[in-house]
N, C-alpha and C positions, 0 to 999 in steps of 0.2 A: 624443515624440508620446504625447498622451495616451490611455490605455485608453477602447475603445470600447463602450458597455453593450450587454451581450450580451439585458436584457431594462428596460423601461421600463414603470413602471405604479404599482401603489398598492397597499398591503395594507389590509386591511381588517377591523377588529375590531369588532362590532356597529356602534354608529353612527359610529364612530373613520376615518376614513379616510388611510395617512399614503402620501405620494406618494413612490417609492426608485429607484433604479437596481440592477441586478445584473450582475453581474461575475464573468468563468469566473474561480475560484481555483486552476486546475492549468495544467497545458504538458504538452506531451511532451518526455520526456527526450530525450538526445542519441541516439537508435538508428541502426543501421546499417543502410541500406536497398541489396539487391541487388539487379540484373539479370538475366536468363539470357544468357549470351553464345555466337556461337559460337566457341569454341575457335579454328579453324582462319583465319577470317577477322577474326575479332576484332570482330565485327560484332553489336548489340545483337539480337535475336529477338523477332520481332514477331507476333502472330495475326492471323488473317483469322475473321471470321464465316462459318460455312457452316453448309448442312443438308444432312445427309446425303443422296447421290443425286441432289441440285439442283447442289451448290457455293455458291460465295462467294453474299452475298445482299446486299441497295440496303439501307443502314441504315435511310429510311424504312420498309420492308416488315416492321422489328423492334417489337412488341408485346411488353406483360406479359402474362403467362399463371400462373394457378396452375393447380394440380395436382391435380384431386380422384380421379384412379384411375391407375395404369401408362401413359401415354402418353395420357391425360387432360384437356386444360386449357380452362379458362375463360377467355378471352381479353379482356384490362383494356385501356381508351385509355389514355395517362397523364393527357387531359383529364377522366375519370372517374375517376382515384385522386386528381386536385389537389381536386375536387368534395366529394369527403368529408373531407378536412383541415378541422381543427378550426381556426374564427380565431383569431390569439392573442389571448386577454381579456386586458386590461388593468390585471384586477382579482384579488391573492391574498385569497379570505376565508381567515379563520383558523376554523375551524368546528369545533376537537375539538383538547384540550391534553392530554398524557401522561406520566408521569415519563419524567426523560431519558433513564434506563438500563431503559425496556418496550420500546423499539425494538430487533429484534434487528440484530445487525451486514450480518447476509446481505442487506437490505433495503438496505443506502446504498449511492449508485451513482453520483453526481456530485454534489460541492460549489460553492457559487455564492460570493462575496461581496456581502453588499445593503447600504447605504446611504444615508441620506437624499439625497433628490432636490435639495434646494434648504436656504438657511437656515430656510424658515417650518417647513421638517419636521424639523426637529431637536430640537423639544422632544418632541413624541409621540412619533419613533423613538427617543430615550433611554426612556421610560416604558416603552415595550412593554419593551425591552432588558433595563430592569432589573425590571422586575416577572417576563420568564420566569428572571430568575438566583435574583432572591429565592425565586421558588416552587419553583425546580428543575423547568420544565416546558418540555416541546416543545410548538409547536405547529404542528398540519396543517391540511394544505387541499389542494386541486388546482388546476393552473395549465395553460394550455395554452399552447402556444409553440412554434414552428415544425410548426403540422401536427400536433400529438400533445400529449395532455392526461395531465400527469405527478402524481403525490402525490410531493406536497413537505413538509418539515421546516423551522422555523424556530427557530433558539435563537444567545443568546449567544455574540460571538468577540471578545473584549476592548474596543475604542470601536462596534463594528459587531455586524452579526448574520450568520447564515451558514445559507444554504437550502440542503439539500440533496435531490435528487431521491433517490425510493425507488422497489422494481421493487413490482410487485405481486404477490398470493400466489400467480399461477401461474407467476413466472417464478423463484420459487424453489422449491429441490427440498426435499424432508423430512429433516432429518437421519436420522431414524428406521431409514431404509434405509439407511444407511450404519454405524451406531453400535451398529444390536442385537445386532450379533455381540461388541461389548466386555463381556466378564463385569461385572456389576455389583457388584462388592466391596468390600470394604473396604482399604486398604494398612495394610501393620506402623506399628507407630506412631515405631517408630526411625527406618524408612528414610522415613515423612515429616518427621520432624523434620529430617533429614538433610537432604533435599530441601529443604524452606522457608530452613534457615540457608542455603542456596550459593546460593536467588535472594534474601534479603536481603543475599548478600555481592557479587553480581552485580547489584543495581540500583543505577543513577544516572537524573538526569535525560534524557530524551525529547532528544537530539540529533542531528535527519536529515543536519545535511553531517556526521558521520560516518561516514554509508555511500556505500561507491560501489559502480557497476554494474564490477564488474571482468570479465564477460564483453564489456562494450560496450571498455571501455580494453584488453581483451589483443584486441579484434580490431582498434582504432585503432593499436595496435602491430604489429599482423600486415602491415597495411594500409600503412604505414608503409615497413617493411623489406622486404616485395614490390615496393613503385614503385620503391627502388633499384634492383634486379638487373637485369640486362640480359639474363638468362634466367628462364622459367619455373617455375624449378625451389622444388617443393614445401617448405615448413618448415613441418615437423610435431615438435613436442617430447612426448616421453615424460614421463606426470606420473602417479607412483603416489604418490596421496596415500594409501593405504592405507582407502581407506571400505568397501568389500566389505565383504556382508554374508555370514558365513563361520560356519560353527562354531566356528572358533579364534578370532572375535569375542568368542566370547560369555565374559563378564566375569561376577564375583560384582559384586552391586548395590551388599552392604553397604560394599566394600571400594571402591568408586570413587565412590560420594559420598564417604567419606570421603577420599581421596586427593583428592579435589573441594577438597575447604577447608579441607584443610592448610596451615598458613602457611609458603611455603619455609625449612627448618634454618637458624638464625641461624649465621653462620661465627662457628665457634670461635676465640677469640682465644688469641694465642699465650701461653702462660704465659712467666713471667722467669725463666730461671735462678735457684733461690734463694742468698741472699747468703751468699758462704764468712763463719763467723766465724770472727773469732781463736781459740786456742786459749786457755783459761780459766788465767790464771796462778792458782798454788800458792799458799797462804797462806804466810808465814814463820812459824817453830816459833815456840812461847810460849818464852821467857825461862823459866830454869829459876828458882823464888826461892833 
């Protein structure tokens, strides 16, 4: 079955207009979702809505309410919160291009895949394409789509292009508060050198199926060997991988980069016995004349 576009519309570069489809580029991974159970009955636990001092309450009689002071609220229809929902335009302008690397990281927040709509938009969607790789530029705009108007990113992802939504500057925090307490120094210039060799001996190419969620696979395994047992009974395994953060931790710097990129001791090859020689025979005497 084919993928269903998650947004339909046109981008739009001054008087350029190219017609695309977009496409969620993630999933969720395999995660493990629980229940609360009761124990006794084995019966899943459910809630009831109440107010305190009434009890249980007619889910019609349920309203949004925000909060403006301690037991405060302003009470929303949800026919007055669909009222404000932005329609979704159908139209990304591009209105401001950036080097690719002015975007800081904290701002990306969901990847789209875009696409030409049709064959007639294939030639302008390659042009944009390639003219933001030649320039090395992003380019932004703002899009509305389900209800809510997002700043988006558009750049180069090999035959296609790839939007991704950005938060805005209030919903990211300062690092400033976080990082002013890191002294601002300089490092030895050994122990960077040391450093830089063990990540150029530690880099390879960008390969994500070689990570897995090995928290999600030891609970598929846990999950596993519980549905055999015909008892309850807990398996809990002891695992001192030794990470503590301890005084008896704490290491010389110089001495474990360098142990970092050490090449393991080539095993000594066994020497041969050296070869018995013969015993050197004797010259015969000269002839007397």
């Amino acid at each position: 079955m084919a993928a269903r576009a998650y947004w339909q519309g046109q981008i739009r570069l001054a008087l350029v207009s190219i017609p695309v489809e977009i496409y969620t580029a993630t999933k969720s991974g395999a995660q493990i979702a629980f229940h609360q159970v009761h124990e006794p009955s084995g019966k899943r636990i459910k809630y009831e809505k109440v107010v305190p001092g009434i009890g249980e309450v007619d889910p019609d009689d349920i309203v949004k309410g925000y909060e403006l002071h301690k037991g405060d609220y302003v009470l929303l229809d949800q026919d007055e919160i669909d009222a404000v929902k932005l329609e979704s335009k159908k139209t990304l302008e591009l209105t401001q291009f950036v080097d690719a690397d002015e975007i800081d990281v904290l701002y990306f927040e969901r990847p789209y895949f875009v696409v030409p709509a049709d064959d007639l938009a294939e030639e302008a969607f390659i042009v944009l394409r390639e003219a933001l790789r030649q320039s090395k530029k992003v380019g932004l705009g703002q899009l509305a789509m389900r209800g809510r108007e997002y700043i988006v990113s558009l750049k180069p992802c090999g035959r296609g292009m790839v939007l991704e939504t950005l938060r805005y500057a209030d919903e990211v925090n300062k690092a400033q508060g976080y990082f002013r307490d890191i002294p601002d120094s300089k490092p030895d210039e050994d122990l960077l050198d040391l450093a830089t060799t063990l990540i150029e001996k530690k880099s390879h190419k960008f390969d994500p199926s070689k990570f897995h969620d090995r928290y999600v696979d030891a609970l598929k395994d846990l999950i596993a060997r519980k549905s055999k047992q015909k008892t309850n009974r807990k398996i809990i395994e002891d695992k001192d991988e030794g990470g503590g953060r301890s005084a008896s931790n704490v290491v010389d710097l110089m001495a474990a980069l360098k142990k970092s990129i050490e090449k393991p001791a080539a095993k000594a090859t066994a020497r041969k016995p050296a070869a018995k020689h013969a015993p050197a025979k004797k010259a015969p005497a000269k002839k007397r004349a």
